[in-house]
Each structure stands twice: as C-alpha cells, then as structure tokens.
C-alpha positions as CSV (number, residue, x, y, z in Angstrom):
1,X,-1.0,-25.9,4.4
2,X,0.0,-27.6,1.6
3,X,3.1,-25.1,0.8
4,X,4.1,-24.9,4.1
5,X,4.6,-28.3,4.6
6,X,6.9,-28.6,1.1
7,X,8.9,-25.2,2.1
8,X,8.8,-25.7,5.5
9,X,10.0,-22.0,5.7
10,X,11.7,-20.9,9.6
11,X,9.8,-17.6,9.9
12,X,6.7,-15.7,7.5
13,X,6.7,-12.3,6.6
14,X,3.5,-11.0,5.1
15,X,2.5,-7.2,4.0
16,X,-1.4,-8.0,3.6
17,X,-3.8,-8.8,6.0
18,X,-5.8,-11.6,4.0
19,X,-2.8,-14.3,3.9
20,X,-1.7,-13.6,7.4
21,X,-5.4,-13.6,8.7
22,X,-5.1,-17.5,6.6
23,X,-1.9,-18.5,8.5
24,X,-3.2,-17.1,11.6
25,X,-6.1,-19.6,11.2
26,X,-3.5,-22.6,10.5
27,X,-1.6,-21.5,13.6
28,X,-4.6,-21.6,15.8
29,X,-5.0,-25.3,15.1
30,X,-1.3,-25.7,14.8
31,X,0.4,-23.6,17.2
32,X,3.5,-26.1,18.5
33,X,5.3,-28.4,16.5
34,X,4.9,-31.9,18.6
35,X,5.5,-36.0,18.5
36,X,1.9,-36.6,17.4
37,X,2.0,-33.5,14.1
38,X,5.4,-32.5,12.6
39,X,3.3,-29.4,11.0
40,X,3.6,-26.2,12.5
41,X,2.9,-22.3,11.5
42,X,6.5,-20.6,12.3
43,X,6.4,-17.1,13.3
44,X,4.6,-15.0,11.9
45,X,5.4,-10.7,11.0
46,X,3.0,-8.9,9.9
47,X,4.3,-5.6,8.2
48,X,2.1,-2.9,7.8
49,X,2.5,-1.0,4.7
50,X,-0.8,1.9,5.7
51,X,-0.3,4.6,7.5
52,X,-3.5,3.2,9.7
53,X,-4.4,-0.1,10.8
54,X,-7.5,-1.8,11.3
55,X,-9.6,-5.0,12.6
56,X,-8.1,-7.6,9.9
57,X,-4.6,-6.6,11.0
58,X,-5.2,-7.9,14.2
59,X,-4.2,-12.0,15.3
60,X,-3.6,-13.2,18.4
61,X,-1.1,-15.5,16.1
62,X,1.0,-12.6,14.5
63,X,4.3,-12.7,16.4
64,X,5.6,-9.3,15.5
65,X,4.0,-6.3,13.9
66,X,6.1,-3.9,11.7
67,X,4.6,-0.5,11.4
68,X,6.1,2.8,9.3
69,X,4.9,5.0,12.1
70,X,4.6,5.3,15.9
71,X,1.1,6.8,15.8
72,X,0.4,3.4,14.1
73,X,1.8,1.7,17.2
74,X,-0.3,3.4,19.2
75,X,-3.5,2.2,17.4
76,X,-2.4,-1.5,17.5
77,X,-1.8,-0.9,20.8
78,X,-4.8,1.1,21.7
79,X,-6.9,-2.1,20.0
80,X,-5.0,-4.8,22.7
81,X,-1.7,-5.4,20.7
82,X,0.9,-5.7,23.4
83,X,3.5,-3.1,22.4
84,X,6.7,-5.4,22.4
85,X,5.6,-7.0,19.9
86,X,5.3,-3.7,17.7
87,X,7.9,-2.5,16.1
88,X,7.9,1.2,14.2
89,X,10.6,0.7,11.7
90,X,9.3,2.7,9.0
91,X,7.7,1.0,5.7
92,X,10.5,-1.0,3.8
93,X,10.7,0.8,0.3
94,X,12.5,0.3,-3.2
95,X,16.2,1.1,-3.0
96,X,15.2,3.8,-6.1
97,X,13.6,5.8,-3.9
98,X,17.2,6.9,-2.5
99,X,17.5,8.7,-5.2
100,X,16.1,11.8,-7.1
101,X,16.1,13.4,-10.1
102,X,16.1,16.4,-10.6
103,X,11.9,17.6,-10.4
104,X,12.0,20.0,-13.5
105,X,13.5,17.3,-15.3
106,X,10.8,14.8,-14.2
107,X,7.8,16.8,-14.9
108,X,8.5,18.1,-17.9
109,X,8.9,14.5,-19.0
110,X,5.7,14.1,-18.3
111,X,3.9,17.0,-19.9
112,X,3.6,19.4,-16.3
113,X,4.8,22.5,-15.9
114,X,7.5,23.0,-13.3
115,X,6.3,26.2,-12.4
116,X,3.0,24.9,-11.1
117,X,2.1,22.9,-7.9
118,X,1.5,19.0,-8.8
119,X,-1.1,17.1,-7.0
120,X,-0.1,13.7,-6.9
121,X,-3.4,11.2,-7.0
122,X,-3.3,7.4,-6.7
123,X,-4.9,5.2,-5.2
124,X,-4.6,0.8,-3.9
125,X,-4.2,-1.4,-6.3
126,X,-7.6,-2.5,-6.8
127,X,-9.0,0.9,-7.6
128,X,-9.1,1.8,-3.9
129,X,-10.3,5.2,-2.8
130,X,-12.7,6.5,-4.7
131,X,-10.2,8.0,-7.9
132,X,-12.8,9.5,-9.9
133,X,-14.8,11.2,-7.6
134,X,-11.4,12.8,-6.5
135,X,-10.4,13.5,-9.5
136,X,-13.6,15.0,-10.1
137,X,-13.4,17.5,-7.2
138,X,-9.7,18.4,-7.7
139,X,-11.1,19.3,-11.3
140,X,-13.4,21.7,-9.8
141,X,-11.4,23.6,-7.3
142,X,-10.5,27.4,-8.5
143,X,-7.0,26.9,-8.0
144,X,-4.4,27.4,-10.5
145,X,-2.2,23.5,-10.1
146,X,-1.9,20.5,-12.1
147,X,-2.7,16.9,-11.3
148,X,-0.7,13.5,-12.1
149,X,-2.9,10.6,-11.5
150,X,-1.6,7.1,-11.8
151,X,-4.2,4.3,-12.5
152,X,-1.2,1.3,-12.0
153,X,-2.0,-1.6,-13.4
154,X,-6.2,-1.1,-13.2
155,X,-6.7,-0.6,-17.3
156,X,-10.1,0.0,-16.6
157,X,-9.7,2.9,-14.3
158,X,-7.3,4.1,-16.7
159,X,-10.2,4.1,-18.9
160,X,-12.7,5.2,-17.2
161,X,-10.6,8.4,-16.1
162,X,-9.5,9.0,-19.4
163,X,-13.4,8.7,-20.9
164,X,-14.4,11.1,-17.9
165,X,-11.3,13.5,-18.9
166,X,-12.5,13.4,-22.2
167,X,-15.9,14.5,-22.2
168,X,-15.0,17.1,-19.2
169,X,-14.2,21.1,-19.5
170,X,-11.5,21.9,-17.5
171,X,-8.6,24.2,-17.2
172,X,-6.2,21.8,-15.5
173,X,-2.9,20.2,-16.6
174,X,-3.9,17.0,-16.1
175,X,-1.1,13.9,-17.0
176,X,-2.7,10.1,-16.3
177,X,-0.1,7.1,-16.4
178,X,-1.3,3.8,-16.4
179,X,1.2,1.4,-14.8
180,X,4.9,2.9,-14.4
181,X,8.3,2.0,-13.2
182,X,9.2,5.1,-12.7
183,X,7.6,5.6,-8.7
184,X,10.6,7.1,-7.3
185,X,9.8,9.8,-9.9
C-alpha cells in the first residue's frame, strides 16, 4: 500500500500470482478512487508466463489476463474468467531469443555432441519440478541421447545434481550449467 501510494503508478502488470493475489486484496477494499480515500488499486494485468493456469491466478480484481496460448484461455475461462478480459498474446520473451546460432556451434560449446539428440531439462526457479528424480529416470532410459540440465541460480540443486552425477554410472553425455545468460542458446 505503502508503494503504491508514493508511485501512484496508472496501471500494474504482474507475471506471478503471489503479488497480484496481494493487490487484488488492496483492490477489494479499495476498488474506486473517491472524496472520502484518494487511494486506489489501478488496473490490474495479470500475465501468465505457464503454459497452464490454476486457482491463485484467478481474482475477481485482475482486469486483464495475458496468456501465451489459447488452450490457456480456455481454462481461465472454463474456471469463470469472462473471456474479454483474456487475451492470448503469446508469452513476452527476451529480444535474444530472435536470434540463433548456429546449433553445432552451441553444443559443442558446451561439451554435446551435435550428432546426438539433446534433452533439454530445467525446471522454476525455486527448484520446481522434481529435477533430480528426472534426471534420474532420463539416466536410466536405453536410449542413445545426451542431456543439458540447467540448475539457474539454485547453487544447491546445482550441487546436489552434480553429487548425484558423481557417484552415478551412466553412459550419458550429461552437461549441467548453473545460472547462464546464454537462454536463447
């Protein structure tokens, strides 16, 4: 409340639930802007940055939803969104992602063969998704491909993996990045 009465910003754009799901709370008890309380929430879009949505997504407050899908409309929409306020505009991405290297080039930077198929394994930036176990099956499948994992800023699943790697037989090309700037790789 606090910031928004010093920024006093004309419209809010959040990509996480947890913030939005705080404004939507101010909003509630602050909905119009009137002679008795110059504080007000202004509008409020909520971009969606999964390819799924869920429950904490989902205020009556949020003015405008932007998903990166249609089938993600749908769900919102299936769970009592109204669909003009959804719009499927596709998930707003780094402008280095517009342009590629060349893939040979890229892998064998990183130590992979690019002759093999590359499994790509990462996961939300607080160690979302189970990464270890998944590493763990792609380890055992009988399948001749190579994985690049990338542990972000999480040192300790960096760790973790690279202890499990370690002290694990396998036959796979396996590279493991901790945080990079290099995504559009």
């Amino acid at each position: 409340k606090k910031l928004l009465k010093e920024s006093k910003p004309d419209l809010i754009i959040g990509t996480h639930p947890f913030p939005m799901i705080a404004l939507s709370t101010l909003k509630k008890k602050y909905p119009y802007r009137n002679a008795f309380n110059s504080f007000f929430v202004p509008p409020l879009i909520s971009v969606l940055t999964d390819y799924t949505a869920h429950s904490t997504y989902i205020q009556d407050e949020i003015d405008y939803y932007i998903v990166g899908h249609e089938y993600v409309k749908e769900l919102l929409v299936y769970e009592g969104v109204d669909s003009e306020k959804v719009k499927a505009f596709g998930i707003p991405v780094e402008k280095s992602f517009l342009s590629h290297r060349d893939r040979e080039t890229v892998l064998t930077e990183l130590g992979l063969s690019p002759e093999k198929l590359t499994v790509l394994l990462m996961g939300g930036s607080f160690g979302a998704g189970n990464i270890k176990e998944t590493l763990e099956d792609l380890i055992a499948i009988d399948r001749d491909f190579q994985i690049l994992v990338i542990a972000g800023r999480n040192e300790h699943l960096k760790d973790k993996l690279s202890k499990m790697l370690d002290s694990t037989i396998h036959n796979k090309n396996i590279c493991l990045l901790g945080y990079t700037n290099k995504m559009n790789d």
